[in-house]
Backbone as JSON Lines, residues from 0, in Angstrom:
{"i":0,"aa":"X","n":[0.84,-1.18,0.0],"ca":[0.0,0.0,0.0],"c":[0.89,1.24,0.0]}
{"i":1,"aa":"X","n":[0.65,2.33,-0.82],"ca":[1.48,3.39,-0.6],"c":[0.49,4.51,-0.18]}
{"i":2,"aa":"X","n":[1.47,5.03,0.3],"ca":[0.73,6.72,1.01],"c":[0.68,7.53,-0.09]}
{"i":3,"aa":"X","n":[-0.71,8.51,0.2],"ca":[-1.23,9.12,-0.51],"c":[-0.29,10.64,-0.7]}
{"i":4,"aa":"X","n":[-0.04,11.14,-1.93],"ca":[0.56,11.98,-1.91],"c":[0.39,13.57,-0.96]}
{"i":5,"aa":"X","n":[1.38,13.88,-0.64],"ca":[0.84,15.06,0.48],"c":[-0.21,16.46,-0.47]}
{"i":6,"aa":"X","n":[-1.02,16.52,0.16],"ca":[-2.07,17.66,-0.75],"c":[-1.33,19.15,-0.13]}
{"i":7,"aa":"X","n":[-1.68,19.66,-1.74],"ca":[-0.97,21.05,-1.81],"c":[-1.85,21.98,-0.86]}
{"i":8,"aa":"X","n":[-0.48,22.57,-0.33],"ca":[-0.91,23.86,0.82],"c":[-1.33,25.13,-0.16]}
{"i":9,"aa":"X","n":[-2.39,26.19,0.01],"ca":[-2.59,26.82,-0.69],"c":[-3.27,28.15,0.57]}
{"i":10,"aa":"X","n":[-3.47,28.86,-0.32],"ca":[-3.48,30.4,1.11],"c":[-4.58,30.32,1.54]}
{"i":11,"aa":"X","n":[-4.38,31.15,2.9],"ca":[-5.78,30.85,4.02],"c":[-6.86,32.02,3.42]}
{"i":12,"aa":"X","n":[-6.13,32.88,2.34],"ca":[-6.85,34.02,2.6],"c":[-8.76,33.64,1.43]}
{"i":13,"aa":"X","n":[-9.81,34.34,2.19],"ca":[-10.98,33.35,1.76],"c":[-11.15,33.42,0.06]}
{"i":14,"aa":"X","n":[-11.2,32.94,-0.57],"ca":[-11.52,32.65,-1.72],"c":[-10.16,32.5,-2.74]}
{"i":15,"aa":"X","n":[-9.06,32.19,-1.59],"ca":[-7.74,31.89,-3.13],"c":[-7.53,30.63,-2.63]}
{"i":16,"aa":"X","n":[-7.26,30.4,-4.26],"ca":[-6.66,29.05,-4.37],"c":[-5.16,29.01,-4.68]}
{"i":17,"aa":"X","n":[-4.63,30.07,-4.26],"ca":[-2.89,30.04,-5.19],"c":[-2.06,29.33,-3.8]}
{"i":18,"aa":"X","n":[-1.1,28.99,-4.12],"ca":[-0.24,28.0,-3.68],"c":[0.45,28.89,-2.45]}
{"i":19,"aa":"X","n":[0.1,27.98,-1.28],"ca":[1.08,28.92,0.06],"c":[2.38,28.99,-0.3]}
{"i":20,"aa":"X","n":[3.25,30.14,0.09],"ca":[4.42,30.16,0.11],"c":[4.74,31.07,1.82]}
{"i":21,"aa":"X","n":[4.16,31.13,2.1],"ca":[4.36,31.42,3.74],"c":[3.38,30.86,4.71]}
{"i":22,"aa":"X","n":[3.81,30.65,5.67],"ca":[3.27,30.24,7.45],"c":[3.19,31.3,8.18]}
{"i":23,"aa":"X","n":[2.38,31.84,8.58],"ca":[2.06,32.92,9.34],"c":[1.69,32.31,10.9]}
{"i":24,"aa":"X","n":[3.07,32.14,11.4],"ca":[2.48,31.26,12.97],"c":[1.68,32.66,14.17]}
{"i":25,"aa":"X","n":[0.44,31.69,14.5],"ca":[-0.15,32.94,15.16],"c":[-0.75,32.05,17.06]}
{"i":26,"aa":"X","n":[-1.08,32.72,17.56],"ca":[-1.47,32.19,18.51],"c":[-2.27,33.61,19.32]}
{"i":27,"aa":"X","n":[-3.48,33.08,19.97],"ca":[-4.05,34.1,20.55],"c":[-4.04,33.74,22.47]}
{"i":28,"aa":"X","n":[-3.42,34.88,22.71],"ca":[-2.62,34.85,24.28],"c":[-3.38,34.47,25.3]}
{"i":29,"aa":"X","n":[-4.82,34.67,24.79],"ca":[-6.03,34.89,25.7],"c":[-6.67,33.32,26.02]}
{"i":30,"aa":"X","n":[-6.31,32.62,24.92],"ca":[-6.97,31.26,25.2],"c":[-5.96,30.33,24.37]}
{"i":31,"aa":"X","n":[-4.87,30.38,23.92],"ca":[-3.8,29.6,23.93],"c":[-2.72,29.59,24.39]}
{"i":32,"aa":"X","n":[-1.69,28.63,25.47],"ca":[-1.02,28.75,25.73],"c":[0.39,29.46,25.1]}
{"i":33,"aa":"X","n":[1.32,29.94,25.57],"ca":[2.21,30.5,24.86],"c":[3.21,29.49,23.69]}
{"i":34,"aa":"X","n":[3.55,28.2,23.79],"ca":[4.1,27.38,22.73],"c":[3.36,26.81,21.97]}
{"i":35,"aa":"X","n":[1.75,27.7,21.98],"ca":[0.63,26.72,20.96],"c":[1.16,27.72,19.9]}
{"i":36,"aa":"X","n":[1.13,27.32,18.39],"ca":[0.46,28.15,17.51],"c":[-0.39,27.56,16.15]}
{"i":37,"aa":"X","n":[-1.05,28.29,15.81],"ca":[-2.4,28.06,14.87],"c":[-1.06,28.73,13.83]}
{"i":38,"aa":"X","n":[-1.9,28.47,12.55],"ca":[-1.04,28.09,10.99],"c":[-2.19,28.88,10.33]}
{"i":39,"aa":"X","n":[-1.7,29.99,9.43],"ca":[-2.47,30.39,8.42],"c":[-1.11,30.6,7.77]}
{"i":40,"aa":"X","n":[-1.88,29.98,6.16],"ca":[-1.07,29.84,5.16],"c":[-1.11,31.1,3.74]}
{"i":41,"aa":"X","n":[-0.44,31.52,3.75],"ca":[-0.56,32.76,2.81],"c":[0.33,33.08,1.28]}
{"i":42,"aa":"X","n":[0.15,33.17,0.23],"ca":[0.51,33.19,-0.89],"c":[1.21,34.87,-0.65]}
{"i":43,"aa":"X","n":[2.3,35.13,-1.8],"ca":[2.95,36.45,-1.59],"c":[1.97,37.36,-1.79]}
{"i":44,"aa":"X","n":[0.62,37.5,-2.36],"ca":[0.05,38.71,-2.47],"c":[-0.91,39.03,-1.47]}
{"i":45,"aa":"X","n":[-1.44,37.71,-0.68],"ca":[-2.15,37.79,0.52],"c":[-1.48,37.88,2.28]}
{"i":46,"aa":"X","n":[-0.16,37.82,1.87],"ca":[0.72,37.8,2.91],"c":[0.46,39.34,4.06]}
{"i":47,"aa":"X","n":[0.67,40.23,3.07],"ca":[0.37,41.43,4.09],"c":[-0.69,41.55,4.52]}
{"i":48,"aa":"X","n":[-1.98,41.33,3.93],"ca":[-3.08,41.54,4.26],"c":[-3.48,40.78,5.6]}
{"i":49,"aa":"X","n":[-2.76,39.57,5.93],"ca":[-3.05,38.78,6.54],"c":[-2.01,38.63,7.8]}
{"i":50,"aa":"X","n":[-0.63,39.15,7.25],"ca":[-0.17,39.68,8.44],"c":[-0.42,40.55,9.19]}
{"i":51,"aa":"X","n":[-1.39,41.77,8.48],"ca":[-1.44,42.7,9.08],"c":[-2.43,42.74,10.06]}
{"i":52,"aa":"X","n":[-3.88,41.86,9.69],"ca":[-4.95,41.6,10.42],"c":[-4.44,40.65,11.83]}
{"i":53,"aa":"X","n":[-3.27,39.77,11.56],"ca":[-2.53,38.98,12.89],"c":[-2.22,40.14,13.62]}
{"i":54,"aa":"X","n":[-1.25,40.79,13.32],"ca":[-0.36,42.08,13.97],"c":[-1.27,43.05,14.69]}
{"i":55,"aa":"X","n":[-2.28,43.46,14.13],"ca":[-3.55,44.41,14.6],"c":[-3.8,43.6,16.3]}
{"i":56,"aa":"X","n":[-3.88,42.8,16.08],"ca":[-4.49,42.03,17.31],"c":[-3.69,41.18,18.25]}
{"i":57,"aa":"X","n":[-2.65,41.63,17.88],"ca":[-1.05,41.02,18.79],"c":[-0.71,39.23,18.88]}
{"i":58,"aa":"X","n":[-1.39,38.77,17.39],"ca":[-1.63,37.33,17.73],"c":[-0.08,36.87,16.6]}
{"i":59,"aa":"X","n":[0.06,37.55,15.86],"ca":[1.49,37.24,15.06],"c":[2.54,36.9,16.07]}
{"i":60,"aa":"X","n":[3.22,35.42,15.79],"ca":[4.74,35.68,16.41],"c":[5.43,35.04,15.37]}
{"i":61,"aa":"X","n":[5.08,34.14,14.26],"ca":[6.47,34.33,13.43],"c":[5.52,33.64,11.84]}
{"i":62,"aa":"X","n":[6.46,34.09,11.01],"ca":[6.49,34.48,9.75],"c":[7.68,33.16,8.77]}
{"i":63,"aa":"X","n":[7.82,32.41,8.59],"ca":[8.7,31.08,7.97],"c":[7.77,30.8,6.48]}
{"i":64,"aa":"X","n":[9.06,30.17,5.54],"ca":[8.68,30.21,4.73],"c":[8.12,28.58,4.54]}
{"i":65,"aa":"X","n":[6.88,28.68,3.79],"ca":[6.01,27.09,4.04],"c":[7.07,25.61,3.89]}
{"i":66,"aa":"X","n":[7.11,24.9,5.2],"ca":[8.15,23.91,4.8],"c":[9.61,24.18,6.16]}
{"i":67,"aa":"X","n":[9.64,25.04,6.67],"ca":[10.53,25.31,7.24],"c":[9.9,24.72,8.57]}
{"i":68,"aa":"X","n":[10.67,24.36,9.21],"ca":[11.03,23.45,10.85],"c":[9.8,23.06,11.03]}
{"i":69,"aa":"X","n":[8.83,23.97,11.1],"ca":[7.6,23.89,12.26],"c":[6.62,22.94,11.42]}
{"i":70,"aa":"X","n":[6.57,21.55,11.82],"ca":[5.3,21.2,10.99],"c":[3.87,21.82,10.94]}
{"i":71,"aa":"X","n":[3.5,21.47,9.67],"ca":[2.01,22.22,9.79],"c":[0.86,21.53,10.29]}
{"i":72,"aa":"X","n":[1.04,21.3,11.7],"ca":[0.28,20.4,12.21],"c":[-1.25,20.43,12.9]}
{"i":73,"aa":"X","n":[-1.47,22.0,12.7],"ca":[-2.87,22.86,12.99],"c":[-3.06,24.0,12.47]}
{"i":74,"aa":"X","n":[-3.35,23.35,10.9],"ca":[-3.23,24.64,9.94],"c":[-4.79,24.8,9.92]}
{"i":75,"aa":"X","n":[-4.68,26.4,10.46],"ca":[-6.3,26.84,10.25],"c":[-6.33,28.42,9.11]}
């Protein structure tokens, strides 16, 4: 039996389908612990928009490019 190929990551932002190229690690202070973080995935043209709505609300703490260390293991 072989494993199913991994399905393409594509941006959180609502109605695109273009291919993630960033992890926007976020976590909200108020009801997640500090080493939790939630995964929104963002393509280069939805990146600011979506950093900026994290940042507004102090829930941004890091920015990696999709694929780097942190698995995407609660991508919302």
């Amino acid at each position: 039996m072989t494993a199913a190929p991994p399905e393409p990551t594509v941006c959180s932002a609502r109605g695109c389908q273009a291919p993630a190229v960033w992890d926007l690690r976020w976590n909200n202070p108020k009801i997640h612990t500090p080493d939790r973080r939630k995964h929104w995935l963002a393509c280069d043209e939805h990146r600011p928009t979506l950093t900026s709505f994290l940042s507004a609300r102090g829930f941004l703490r890091e920015t990696e490019p999709v694929g780097a260390d942190d698995p995407l293991d609660d991508a919302t």
